[in-house]
Structure formats: C-alpha cells, structure tokens
C-alpha positions in Angstrom: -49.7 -24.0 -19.0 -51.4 -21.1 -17.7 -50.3 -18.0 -18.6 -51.4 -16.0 -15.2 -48.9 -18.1 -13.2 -45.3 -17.6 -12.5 -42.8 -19.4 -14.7 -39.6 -20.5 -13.2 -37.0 -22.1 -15.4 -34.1 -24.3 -13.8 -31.0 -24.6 -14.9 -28.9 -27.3 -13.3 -25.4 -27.8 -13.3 -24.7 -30.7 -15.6 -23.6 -33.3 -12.6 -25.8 -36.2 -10.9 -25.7 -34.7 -7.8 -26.5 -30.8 -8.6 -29.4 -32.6 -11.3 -30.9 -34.6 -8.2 -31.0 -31.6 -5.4 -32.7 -28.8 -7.8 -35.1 -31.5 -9.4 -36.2 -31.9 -5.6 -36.4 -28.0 -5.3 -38.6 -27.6 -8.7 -40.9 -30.6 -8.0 -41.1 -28.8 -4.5 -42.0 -25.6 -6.2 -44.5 -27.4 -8.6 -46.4 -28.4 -5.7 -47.1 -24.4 -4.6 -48.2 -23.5 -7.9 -45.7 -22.3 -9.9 -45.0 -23.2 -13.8 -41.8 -25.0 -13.8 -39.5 -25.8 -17.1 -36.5 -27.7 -16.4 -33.7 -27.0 -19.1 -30.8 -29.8 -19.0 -28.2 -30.7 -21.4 -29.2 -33.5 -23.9 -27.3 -36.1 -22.6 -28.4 -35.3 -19.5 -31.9 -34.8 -20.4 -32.0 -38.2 -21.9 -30.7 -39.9 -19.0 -33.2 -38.1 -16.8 -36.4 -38.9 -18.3 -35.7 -42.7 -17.7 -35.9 -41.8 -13.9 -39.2 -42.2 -11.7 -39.5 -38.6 -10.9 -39.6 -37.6 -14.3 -41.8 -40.2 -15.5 -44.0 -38.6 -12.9 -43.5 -35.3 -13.5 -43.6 -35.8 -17.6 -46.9 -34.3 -18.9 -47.9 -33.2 -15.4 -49.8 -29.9 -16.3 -47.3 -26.6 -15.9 -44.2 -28.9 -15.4 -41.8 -29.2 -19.0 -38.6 -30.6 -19.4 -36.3 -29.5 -22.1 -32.2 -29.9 -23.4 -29.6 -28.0 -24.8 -26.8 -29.7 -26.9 -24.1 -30.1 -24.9 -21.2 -30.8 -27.7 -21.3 -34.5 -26.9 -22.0 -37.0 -29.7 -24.9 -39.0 -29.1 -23.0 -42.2 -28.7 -21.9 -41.0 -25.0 -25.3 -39.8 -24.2 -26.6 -43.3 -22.6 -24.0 -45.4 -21.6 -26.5 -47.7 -19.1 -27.4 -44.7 -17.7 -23.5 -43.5 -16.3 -22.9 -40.2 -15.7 -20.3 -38.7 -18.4 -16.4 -39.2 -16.9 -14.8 -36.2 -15.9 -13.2 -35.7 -18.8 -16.5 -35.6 -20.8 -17.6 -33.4 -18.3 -15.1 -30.7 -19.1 -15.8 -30.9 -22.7 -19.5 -30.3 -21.6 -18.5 -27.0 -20.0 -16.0 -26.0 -22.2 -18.8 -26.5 -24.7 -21.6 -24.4 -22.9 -19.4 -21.8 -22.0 -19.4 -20.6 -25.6 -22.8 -22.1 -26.7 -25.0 -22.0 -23.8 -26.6 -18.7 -24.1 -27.5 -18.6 -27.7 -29.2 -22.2 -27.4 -30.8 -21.6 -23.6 -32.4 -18.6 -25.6 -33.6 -20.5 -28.1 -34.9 -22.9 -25.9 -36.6 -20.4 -24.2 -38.7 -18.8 -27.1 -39.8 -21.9 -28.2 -41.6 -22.3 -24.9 -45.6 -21.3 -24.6 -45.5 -19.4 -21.3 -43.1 -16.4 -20.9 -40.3 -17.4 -18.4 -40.6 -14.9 -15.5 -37.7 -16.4 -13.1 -34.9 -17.9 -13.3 -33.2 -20.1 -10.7 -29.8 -21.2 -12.1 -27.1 -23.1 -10.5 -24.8 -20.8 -8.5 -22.1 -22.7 -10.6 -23.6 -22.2 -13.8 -22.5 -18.4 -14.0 -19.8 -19.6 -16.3 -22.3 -20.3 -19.0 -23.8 -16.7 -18.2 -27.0 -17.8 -17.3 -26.6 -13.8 -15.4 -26.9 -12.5 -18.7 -29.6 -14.6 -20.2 -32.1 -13.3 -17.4 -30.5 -9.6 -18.2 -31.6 -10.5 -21.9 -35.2 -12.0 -20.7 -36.3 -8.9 -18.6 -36.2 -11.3 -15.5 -34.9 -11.7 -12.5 -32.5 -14.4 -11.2 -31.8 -17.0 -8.4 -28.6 -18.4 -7.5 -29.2 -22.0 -5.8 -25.9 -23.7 -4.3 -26.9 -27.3 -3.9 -24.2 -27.8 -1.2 -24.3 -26.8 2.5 -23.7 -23.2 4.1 -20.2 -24.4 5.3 -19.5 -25.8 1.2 -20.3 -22.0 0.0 -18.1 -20.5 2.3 -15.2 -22.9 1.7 -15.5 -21.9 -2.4 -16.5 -18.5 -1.7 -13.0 -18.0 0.1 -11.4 -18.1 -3.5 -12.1 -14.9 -3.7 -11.1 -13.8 -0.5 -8.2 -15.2 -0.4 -7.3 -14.1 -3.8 -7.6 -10.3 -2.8 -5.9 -10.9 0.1 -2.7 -12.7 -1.9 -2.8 -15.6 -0.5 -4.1 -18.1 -3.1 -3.3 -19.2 -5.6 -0.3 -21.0 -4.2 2.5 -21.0 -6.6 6.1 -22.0 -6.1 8.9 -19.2 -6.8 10.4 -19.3 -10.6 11.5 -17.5 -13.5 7.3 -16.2 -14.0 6.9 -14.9 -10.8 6.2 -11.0 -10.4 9.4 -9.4 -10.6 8.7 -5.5 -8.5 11.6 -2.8 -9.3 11.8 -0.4 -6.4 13.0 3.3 -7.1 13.2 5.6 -3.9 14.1 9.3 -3.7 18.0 9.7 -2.9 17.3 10.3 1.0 17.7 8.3 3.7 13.8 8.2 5.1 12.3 7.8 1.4 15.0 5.0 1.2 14.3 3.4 4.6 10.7 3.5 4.4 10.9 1.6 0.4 13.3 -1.3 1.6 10.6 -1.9 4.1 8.0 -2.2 1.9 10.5 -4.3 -0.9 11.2 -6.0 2.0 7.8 -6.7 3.3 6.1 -7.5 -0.6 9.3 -10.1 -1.1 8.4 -11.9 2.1 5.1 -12.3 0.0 7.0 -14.1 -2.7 7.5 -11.4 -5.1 10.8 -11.0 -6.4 12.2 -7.6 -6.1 15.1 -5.4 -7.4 15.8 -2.4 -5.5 17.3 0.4 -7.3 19.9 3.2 -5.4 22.5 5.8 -6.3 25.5 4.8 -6.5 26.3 6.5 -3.3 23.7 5.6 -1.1 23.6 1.8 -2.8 27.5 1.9 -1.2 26.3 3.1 2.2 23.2 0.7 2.2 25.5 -1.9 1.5 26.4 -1.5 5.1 22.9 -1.7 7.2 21.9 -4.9 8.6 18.7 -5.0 6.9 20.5 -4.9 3.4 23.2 -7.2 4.9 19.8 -9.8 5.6 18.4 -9.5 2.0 21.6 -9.3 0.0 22.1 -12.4 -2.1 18.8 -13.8 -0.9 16.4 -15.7 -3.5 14.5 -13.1 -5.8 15.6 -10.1 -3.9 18.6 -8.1 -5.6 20.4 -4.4 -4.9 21.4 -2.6 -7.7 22.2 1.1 -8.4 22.4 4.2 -10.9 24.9 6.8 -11.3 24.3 9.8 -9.1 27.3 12.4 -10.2 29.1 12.2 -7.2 32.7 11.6 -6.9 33.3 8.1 -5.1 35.2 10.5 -2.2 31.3 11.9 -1.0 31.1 8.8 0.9 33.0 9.1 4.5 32.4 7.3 7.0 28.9 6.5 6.5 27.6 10.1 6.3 24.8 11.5 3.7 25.8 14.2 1.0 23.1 16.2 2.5 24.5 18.9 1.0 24.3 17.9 -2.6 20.8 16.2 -2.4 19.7 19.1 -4.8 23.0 18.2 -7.1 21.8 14.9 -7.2 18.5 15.8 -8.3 19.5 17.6 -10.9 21.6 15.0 -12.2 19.3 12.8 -12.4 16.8 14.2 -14.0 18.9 13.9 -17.3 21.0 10.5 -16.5 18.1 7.9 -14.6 16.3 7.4 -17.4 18.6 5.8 -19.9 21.0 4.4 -16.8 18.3 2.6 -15.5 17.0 1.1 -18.8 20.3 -0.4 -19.0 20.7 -1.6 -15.5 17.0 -3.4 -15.8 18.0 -4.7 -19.2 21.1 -6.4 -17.6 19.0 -8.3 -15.0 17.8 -12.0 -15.6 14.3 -12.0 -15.0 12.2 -9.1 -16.8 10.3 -7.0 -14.7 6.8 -6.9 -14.4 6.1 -3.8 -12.5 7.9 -0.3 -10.7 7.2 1.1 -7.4 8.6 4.5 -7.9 8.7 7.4 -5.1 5.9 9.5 -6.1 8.8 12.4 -5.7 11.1 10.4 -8.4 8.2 11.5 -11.5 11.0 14.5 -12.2 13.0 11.4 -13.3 11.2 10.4 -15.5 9.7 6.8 -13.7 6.8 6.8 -15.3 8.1 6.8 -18.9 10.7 4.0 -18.0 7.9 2.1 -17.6 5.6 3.1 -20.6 9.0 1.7 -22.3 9.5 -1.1 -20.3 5.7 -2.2 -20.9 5.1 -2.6 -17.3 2.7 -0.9 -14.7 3.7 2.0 -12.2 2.4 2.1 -8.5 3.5 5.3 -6.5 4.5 5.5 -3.1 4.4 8.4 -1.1 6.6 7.9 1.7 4.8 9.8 4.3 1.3 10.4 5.7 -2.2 11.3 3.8 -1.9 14.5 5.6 2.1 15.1 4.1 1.0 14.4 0.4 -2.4 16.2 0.3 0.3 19.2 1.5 2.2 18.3 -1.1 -0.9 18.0 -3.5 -2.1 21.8 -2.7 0.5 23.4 -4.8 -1.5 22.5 -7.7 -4.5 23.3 -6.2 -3.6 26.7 -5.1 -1.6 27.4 -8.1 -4.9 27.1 -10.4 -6.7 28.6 -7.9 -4.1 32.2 -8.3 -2.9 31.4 -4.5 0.2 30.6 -4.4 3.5 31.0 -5.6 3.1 34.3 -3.0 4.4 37.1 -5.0 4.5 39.2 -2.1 7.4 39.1 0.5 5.4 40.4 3.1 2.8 38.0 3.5 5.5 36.5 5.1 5.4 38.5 8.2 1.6 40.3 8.4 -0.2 37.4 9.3 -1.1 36.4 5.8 0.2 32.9 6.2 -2.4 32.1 9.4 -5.2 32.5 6.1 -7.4 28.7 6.5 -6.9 26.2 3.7 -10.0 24.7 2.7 -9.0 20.5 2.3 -11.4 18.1 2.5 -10.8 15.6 4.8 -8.8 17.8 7.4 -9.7 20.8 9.3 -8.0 24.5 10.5 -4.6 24.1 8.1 -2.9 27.3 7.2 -1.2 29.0 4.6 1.8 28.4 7.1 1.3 24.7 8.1 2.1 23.9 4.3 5.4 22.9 3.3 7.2 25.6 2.1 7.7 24.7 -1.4 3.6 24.9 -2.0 4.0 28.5 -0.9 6.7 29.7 -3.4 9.1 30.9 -1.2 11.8 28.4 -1.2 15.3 29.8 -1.4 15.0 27.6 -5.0 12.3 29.1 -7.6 12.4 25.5 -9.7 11.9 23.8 -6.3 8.0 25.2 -6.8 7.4 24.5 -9.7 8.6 20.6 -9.8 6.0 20.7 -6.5 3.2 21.1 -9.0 4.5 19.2 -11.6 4.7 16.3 -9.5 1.2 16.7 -7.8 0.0 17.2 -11.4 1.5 13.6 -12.3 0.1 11.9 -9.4 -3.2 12.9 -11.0 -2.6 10.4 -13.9 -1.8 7.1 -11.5 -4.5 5.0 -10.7 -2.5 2.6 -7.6 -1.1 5.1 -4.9 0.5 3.6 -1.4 0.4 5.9 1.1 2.5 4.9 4.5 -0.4 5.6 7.1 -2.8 3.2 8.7 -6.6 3.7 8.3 -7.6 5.0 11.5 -5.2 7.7 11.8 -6.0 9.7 10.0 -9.9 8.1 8.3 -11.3 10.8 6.7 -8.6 12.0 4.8 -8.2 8.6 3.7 -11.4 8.4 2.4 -10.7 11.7 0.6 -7.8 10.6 -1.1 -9.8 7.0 -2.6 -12.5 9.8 -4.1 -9.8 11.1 -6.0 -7.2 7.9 -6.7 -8.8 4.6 -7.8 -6.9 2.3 -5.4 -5.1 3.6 -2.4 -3.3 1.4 -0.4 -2.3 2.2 3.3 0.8 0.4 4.4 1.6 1.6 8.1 3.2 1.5 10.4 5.9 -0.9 8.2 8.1 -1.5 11.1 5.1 -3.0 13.1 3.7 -5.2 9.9 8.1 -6.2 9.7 7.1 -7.5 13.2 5.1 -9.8 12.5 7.5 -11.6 9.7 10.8 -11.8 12.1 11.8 -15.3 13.0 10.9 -16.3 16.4 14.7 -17.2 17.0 15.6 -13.7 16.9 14.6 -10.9 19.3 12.1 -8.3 18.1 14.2 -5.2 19.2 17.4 -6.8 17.5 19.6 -4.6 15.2 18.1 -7.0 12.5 15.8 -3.4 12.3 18.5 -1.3 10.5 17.4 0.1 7.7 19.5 3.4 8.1 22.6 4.8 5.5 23.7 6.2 8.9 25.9 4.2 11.0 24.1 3.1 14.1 26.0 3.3 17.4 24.9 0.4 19.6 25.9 2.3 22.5 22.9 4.1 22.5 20.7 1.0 23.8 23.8 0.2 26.6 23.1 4.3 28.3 19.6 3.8 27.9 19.7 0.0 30.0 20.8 2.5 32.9 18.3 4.6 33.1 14.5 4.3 34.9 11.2 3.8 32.8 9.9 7.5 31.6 13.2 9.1 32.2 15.0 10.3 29.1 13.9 12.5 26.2 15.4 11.2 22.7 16.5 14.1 20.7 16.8 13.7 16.9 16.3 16.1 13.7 16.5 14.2 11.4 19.0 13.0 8.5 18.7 16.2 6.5 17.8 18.9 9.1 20.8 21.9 9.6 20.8 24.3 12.1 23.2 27.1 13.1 25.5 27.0 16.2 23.5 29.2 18.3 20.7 27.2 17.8 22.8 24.3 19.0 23.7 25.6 22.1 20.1 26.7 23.1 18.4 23.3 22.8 21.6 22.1 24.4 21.0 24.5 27.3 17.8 24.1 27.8 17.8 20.3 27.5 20.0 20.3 30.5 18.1 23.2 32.6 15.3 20.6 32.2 16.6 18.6 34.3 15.4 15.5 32.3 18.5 12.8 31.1 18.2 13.3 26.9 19.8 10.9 24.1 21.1 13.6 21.3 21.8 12.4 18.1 23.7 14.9 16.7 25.3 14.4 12.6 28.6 15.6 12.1 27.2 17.6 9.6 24.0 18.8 11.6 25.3 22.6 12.5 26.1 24.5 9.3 26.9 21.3 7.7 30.2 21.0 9.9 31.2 19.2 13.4 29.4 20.4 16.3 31.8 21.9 18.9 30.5 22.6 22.3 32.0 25.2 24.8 33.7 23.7 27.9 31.1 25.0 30.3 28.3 23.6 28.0 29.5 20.1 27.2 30.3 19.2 31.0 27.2 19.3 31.8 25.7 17.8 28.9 27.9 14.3 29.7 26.2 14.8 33.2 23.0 14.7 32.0 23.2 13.4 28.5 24.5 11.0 26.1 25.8 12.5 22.2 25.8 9.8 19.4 26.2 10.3 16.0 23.4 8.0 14.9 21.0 5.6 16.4 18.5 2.3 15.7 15.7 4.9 16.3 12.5 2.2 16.4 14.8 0.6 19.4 15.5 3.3 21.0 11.6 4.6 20.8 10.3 1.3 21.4 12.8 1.5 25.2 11.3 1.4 28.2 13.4 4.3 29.3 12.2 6.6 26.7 9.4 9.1 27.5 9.4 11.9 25.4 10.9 12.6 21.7 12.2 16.0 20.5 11.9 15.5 16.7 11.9 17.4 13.4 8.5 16.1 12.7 10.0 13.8 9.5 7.1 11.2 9.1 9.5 8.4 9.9 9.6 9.7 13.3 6.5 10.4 14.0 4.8 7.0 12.9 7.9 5.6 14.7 7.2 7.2 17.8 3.3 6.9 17.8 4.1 2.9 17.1 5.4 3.0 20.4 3.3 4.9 22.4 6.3 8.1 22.7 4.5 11.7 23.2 6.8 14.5 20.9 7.7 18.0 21.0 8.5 19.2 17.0 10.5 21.5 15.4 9.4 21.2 11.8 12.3 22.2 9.5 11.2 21.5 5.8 8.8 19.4 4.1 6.1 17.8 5.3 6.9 18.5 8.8 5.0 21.5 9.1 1.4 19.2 7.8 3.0 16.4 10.5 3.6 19.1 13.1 0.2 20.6 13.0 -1.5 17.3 13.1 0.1 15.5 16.0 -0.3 18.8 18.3 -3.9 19.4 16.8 -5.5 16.1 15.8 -3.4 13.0 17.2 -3.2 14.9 20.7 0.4 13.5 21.5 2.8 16.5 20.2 3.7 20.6 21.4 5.5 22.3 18.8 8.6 24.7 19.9 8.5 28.1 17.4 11.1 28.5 14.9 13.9 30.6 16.9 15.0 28.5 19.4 15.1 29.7 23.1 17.1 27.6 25.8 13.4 28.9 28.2 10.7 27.5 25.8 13.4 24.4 25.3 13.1 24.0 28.5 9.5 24.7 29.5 8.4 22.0 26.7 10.7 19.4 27.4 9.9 19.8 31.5 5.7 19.9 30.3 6.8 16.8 28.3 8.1 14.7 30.6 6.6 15.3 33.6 3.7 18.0 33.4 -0.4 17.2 33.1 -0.1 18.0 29.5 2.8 15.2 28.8 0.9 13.1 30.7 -2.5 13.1 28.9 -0.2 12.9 25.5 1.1 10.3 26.7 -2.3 8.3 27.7 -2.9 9.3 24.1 0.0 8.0 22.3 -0.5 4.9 24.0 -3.8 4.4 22.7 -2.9 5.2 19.2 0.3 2.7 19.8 -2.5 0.2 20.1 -4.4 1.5 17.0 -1.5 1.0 15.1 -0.9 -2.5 16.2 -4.3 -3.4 15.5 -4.2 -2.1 12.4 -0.9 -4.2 11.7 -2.4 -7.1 13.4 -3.5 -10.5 12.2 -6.5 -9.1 9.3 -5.7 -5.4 10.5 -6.3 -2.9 7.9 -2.6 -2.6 6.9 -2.2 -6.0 6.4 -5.6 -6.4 4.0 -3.6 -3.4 2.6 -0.4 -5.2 2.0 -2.6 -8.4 0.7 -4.7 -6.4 -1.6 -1.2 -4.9 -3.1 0.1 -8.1 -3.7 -3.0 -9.3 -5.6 -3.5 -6.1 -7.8 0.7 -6.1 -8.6 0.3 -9.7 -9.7 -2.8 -9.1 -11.4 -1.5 -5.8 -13.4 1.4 -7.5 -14.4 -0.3 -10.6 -15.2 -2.9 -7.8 -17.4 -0.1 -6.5 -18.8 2.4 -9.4 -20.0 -1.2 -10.6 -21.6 -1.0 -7.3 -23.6 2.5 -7.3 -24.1 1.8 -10.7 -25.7 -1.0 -9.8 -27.8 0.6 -6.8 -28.9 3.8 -9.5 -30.1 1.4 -12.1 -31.9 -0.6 -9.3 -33.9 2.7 -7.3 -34.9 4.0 -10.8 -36.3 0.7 -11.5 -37.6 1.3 -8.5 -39.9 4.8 -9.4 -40.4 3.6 -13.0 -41.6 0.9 -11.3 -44.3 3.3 -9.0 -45.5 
C-alpha cells in the first residue's frame, strides 16, 4: 500500500444491506485512488469474503479487508451463508458497544498504512466510532446507506423528543408527577393553573398546591371546577393563618397578603412536606413561583430529591426589574438612604440593563429602590434575585418577539429559559371544538365573575367602550375614585368599571347621587369580570389598567391599546414598556385628575394617537398568535419544558436510585 495515498477505513453497520451499499461506496472509492481497509465483524467478515466482489477485491493492491470479534461463537458465523437472526444481531451490538473501540484500535495499528479517514456508518455511533477517529488524529464521515427521506424520518427522534412528543407512553403510576406552588395572589395563581393546566394536557400529572383560603375560593372558578377530580391532576392546599371567616363572598384578603407571607415563611415548609407525603404518586419535580424562594421551595425539594423550575409570572422586562435590586445593592445604589431623591429628580437617573433601553431609577418597582413603606420588603427583593442566581430552568410568561433582546439577555445569564406566553392563546388551542372559545370555561379567577358584563357589552357598537380594571390588589382613596369616575364620564366614551368592594381604602365604594346617575348613563359597575372575554369583545377599544402583567399580555392578545396607572410592582417596568417600546399604551401620572382622565381616555378611543396604538396592538395581537400557533415559539417552549421536566426527573429518580443501591451496598458489607 502506498504510504503517499489517502487511507480510508470503513466501518459498516453489521447488517446485509448496510455491508452491501458501503462495499459499493469503497470499491467506488478504490477505483479514484484511494487506500481502502474495510473493517467488519468476524462473522461478517467471513461470510463476505465468499462473495464475488470480495474475491475480486481480495489482494487487489491498496484494498484490505479485516474483522473484529463480534461476541458470537464461531458456530453461528456461517450458517450457509444466513445473515445472523435478529436476536444474534442484538447480542452483536450489545457486544460492540462495549468492545468495539479497544479492538477497532487494535485493528487499526496492526495495519501498514496510517488510516487517515474514516467513513463509518451513521448508525455505528453507538460503538463510538466518533471517538476512535478523535483517538486516530483523523477526521470522520458519517454515510446513511438509506435515502434523504429515511434520514429524516430517524432524525425526527430527536426532534420530536425535544419537542415532547415522542416517546409515546400511556399515563401510569411512572409518569412525571409536577407539584405546582404559586404566590398567594390571584394573578401569580391564575397565570400557574394555566400553565398546570397546559403541562397536564401534555400528560404530566400534576398537583397544585394553594392556601387554604384561596384553594377554598379556587374551588369555585370554572377552570378548577374542569380539572377537579380529573385523571393525574389534583388540588390540594397549606395552611395560611387565616381564620376560615377571611373568606366572604369570594373576595381576596388583600389586606393580609403581607400576613400571609409572613406566615408562611415559618409553616410551608414542613406543611407541605406532609401534604406531598400524603399523596399517591411521588413527585418528581416543583414548579415554584420564583417569589415563593422566602418559603423555602427550593429546600423542599433538596429534601424531596426532586428538581426545581422557577416561574416568574410576569414579563422579562418585570423580573429583570425585579433582578436590579441585587444589582444595584452591590453596586451601593440602592436602598436610597436619602428621602429626597424622592422628589429632586434623582429617580429620572438611567439604569444601565442590557437588553432594554432609557429605564429609570423611577420605572423600577419600588421595592428595588428601598422605599417601601416595609424595610424587610427590600431586602427579601434581593434575597430572592440572589436565589434565582442558583436555578438553572427559569419560565418566564412572555413570548419571544416581544420583547427579543431582553430574552436573549436573560438565556446569557440562566441556562434554560423558557418563554410560555401568552398562556391564554396556547389554552386556545387545546379547548374542545364542542365548546366555544370565549366560553366561561376561561375562568381562572378567585374573584367571582359577573356574566353580566358580556350581556352590557352585546349592546354596544364595535370600538365603543373603555374596560376599566386595577387590578385584584390595587387600593386607592375615595377622591381618587371620584376623579377617574368623573372623567370617565366627561369622556364621553361608554366604560365597563370593575370596581372590588374592597378597591377604595379597602371598603365599599359609595358614589355621590350626582356622580353615580350619570355613571349608570354611561357606564356599567361590576364587581368582577372574565377579563380575556371581555378584552377579546368586539365592543372593546381601549383598557384603563394598572399595568399588572396579566392585563397587559391579556390585552395585547387581543389587539386592545391601554392607558396605565401603575400602582406597585412590576407595573411601573410594564408601564414604561407598553408606552415606550410596544407603542400601544399612555400612562396617566400618579395624582389622579378627572381633566387628564379625560384627555387620555378621549385620545384613547378616538384620537390619532389611540388610533396608531391601536394599528399597533393589532399587529402584536398577531405576533402573539403566531408565536402560540402551530410550531410558534411558545409552543417549542411548552414542548421543550415537557422534555427537560421528564428528562430531570428521569436524571434524578436515576440518582435517587443509585444513591439507594450504594447506601444498602454499605449496609450489606457492614
């Protein structure tokens, strides 16, 4: 053989038909000069040498043939020339997978001419033929034997894998079993049961952990009413602290949200050992609020064994808001010391973060900036941004186009980020066809839902009303009250107000006389509302919101322009970027005024600048659709979560396993 000339060595699968195709390919190559060895198994190799072409081939100069052993006894390697049985051919492979490498090697030295390529059956990875060319110093060719269209169909293993859909497996006691743990508030817990509800129509089993309160009012919404008692989806709850008497008539304990907290930080942890301890099937993995860390999630699941995925429950933009209180705070920015940066202009000061542009000091939410009424409120800010830092998995509820660059941020800085918006649109696509799209079958809410909203709204002309709603959380004083309500009805427009009995001061709202006559002229008071069927109304044109996430990915899923009023949170972060960015909001400044009410709500619905928001929110209404489409981002999203839950849960049962078999191992010796 002449040492100047390339040496390719083939390795076949061992199969008749993969033998044939690359002997064809190597007496091809023979032909245009190359060296050629041709490595088969020795049962193989035996059989192969009785046929014409390697009679003709045999001794031809720079053409070889060798064998590896191939585990089988030499009785089976001839049997009138019939290929091995299937069953022979899986102790072949089983065989090579754990010899191959060392004997191909072997081979290989043995063999005058240095090999300088190898071309190895695309099948014959298994035996790491990868790494043999890795431990030659040369380079490898993968050659399929099979058509372009037989690739593809085996190549789809893999993507159908990552997008959950294979393998196919029926539903028993093994299946992934996904705890859910929101924050005690009604979007956090709206938002999750759309996700559970979303990841169990994907066959994963799911237990969703409440309060006890809120577990009693969830008890009530249709969505909960759909998955209660349903196969491999279960409600349970925890204690909260609460009397049972906090409960009336539906409404939250906004007022003791902070109570709650604080309750819970000493009682979850050991309450919700027991309650996962008293269900049937083990679980497998948490999704846990990425607020719920003061709770101590993450070290339920340390002791449960299992993986934790977090899920913030808003936009990138809201939790990189979030995130800058421990990026301030070791940077000596923030908790402000000062009281009067709060009024000299201080708080317009730019915010360098990557991914998004002109944020201030002020468009924060005010917990970053140290000024909330409650000191400890801070400082479990950057606790909580501090623990996000130690989670690889994050699902974020945004879609990819929205808001792309800080997306891409956020995957520099967090493993695997999954992007899961807008839920309501991927819920969709999973309703039976029997039932109507904009059916009540879309409750998710604590808050009883007054289905007379949708009857005023049939009455009224396309464009024509402004939906007006702060929010499950939001308190304002009276006066404020009575100046939207003023200036909503010198606006001229018809409005739908949903207005808590708890919303002013945390009491009843009582209108004067003068006031609410002309507010039932114009408008129509509930106390709470199905707010994706009222957005998604064809009598809806304008939203006055709080700027809560919900709303605002509700309202851009249905093309609905807004005018904000942040009042805590991440509303500020949303605020800025649906009047700044997304083109489809105004913001009204902090103390109300019935004239700017007014002048907003009148640009809103009927001015040139309501109109090009509204051209705008439409197109992003069709973004998000696409994105929740058939292969839209958000649903390769949803697929790729399902895959990595089953595969770390799979990963760690293994090494819960191991962990069992070497601890009795020990016991056994001792």
């Amino acid at each position: 053989m002449d040492q100047k000339k390339p040496h390719v060595v083939f390795i076949p699968l061992p199969a008749q038909s993969h033998i044939k195709c690359m002997l064809k390919l190597a007496t091809l190559l023979h032909h245009h000069g190359l060296q050629i060895t041709f490595i088969n198994t020795h049962s193989n190799h035996t059989r192969l040498l009785a046929s014409a072409a390697a009679h003709r081939l045999r001794g031809a100069p720079g053409f070889q043939f060798r064998s590896v052993p191939d585990g089988l006894p030499s009785a089976n390697s001839d049997i009138g020339g019939q290929e091995p049985t299937e069953t022979l051919w899986q102790v072949m492979t089983g065989y090579l997978t754990a010899n191959f490498l060392d004997s191909f090697l072997e081979v290989v030295a043995g063999v005058e001419t240095p090999a300088t390529c190898i071309i190895s059956d695309g099948f014959m990875t298994f035996a790491r033929t990868p790494l043999a060319a890795e431990k030659l110093g040369v380079p490898i060719i993968l050659f399929w034997t099979m058509a372009a269209s037989g690739f593809m169909g085996y190549y789809q293993a893999k993507v159908l894998m990552e997008r959950g859909i294979v393998p196919i497996e029926e539903m028993d006691e093994k299946k992934t079993h996904v705890v859910f743990i929101p924050y005690p508030a009604q979007s956090h817990i709206k938002c999750m049961l759309k996700l559970a509800t979303l990841l169990h129509h994907h066959g994963l089993h799911i237990t969703f952990i409440n309060t006890h309160s809120n577990h009693t009012r969830l008890l009530g919404s249709a969505a909960a009413h759909r998955l209660h008692g349903a196969p491999g989806f279960q409600f349970r709850s925890v204690p909260d602290g609460l009397p049972n008497s906090t409960n009336p008539d539906g409404q939250e304990p906004s007022q003791t949200l902070y109570q709650v907290a604080g309750y819970l930080t000493t009682h979850f942890l050991d309450s919700f050992l027991e309650v996962v301890a008293g269900v049937e099937t083990p679980a497998t993995c948490i999704i846990s609020d990425g607020f719920m860390t003061f709770a101590r999630t993450p070290l339920a699941a340390e002791k449960l064994g299992v993986p934790i995925i977090l899920f913030w429950t808003m936009a990138a933009c809201g939790f990189m808001g979030f995130y800058q209180a421990k990026v301030l705070f070791d940077r000596g920015i923030v908790p402000l010391e000062d009281e009067s940066h709060l009024t000299n202009g201080y708080l317009d000061t730019m915010v360098d973060i990557a991914g998004m542009k002109e944020i201030r000091l002020k468009d924060l939410p005010e917990h970053v900036l140290g000024i909330h009424p409650r000191k400890s409120v801070f400082s479990f800010v950057v606790e909580t941004a501090k623990e996000a830092d130690k989670h690889s998995h994050v699902i974020i509820h945004t879609f990819d186009v929205l808001e792309s660059g800080l997306i891409e941020e956020l995957k520099s800085m967090f493993p695997n980020v999954y992007t899961v918006g807008p839920l309501q649109l991927l819920l969709n696509q999973i309703i039976p066809e029997t039932e109507p799209k904009n059916s009540n079958l879309n409750g998710y809410s604590l808050w009883t839902e007054e289905p007379e909203c949708i009857k005023w709204l049939e009455s009224k002309e396309p464009n024509s009303v402004v939906y007006v709603n702060f929010g499950s959380l939001a308190v304002m004083c009276l006066q404020d009250l009575l100046e939207f309500g003023w200036g909503l009805v010198n606006s001229g427009h018809f409005f739908l107000w949903i207005i808590r009995s708890d919303l002013v001061d945390g009491k009843p709202a009582v209108f004067p006389a003068e006031l609410e006559e002309v507010v039932n002229e114009r408008g129509f008071i509930a106390s709470w509302c199905s707010q994706e069927e009222v957005l998604s109304h064809r009598a809806v044109g304008g939203f006055l919101t709080h700027g809560g996430w919900g709303s605002v990915i509700e309202s851009l899923s249905s093309g609905v322009p807004m005018v904000c009023w942040p009042f805590t949170g991440d509303q500020r972060m949303n605020c800025r970027q649906m009047c700044k960015d997304w083109e489809v909001g105004m913001e009204i400044g902090r103390s109300v005024k019935r004239e700017e009410v007014e002048k907003v709500v009148r640009a809103l619905m009927a001015g040139d600048e309501g109109r090009r928001m509204r051209t705008k929110a439409i197109k992003w209404k069709k973004m998000a659709e696409t994105a929740a489409g058939p292969d839209g981002s958000s649903v390769q999203s949803v697929r790729k979560l399902v895959h990595e839950i089953n595969m770390v849960s799979i990963y760690e049962e293994k090494q819960q396993n191991e962990i069992f078999f070497k601890e009795n191992e020990i016991l056994a010796k001792e």
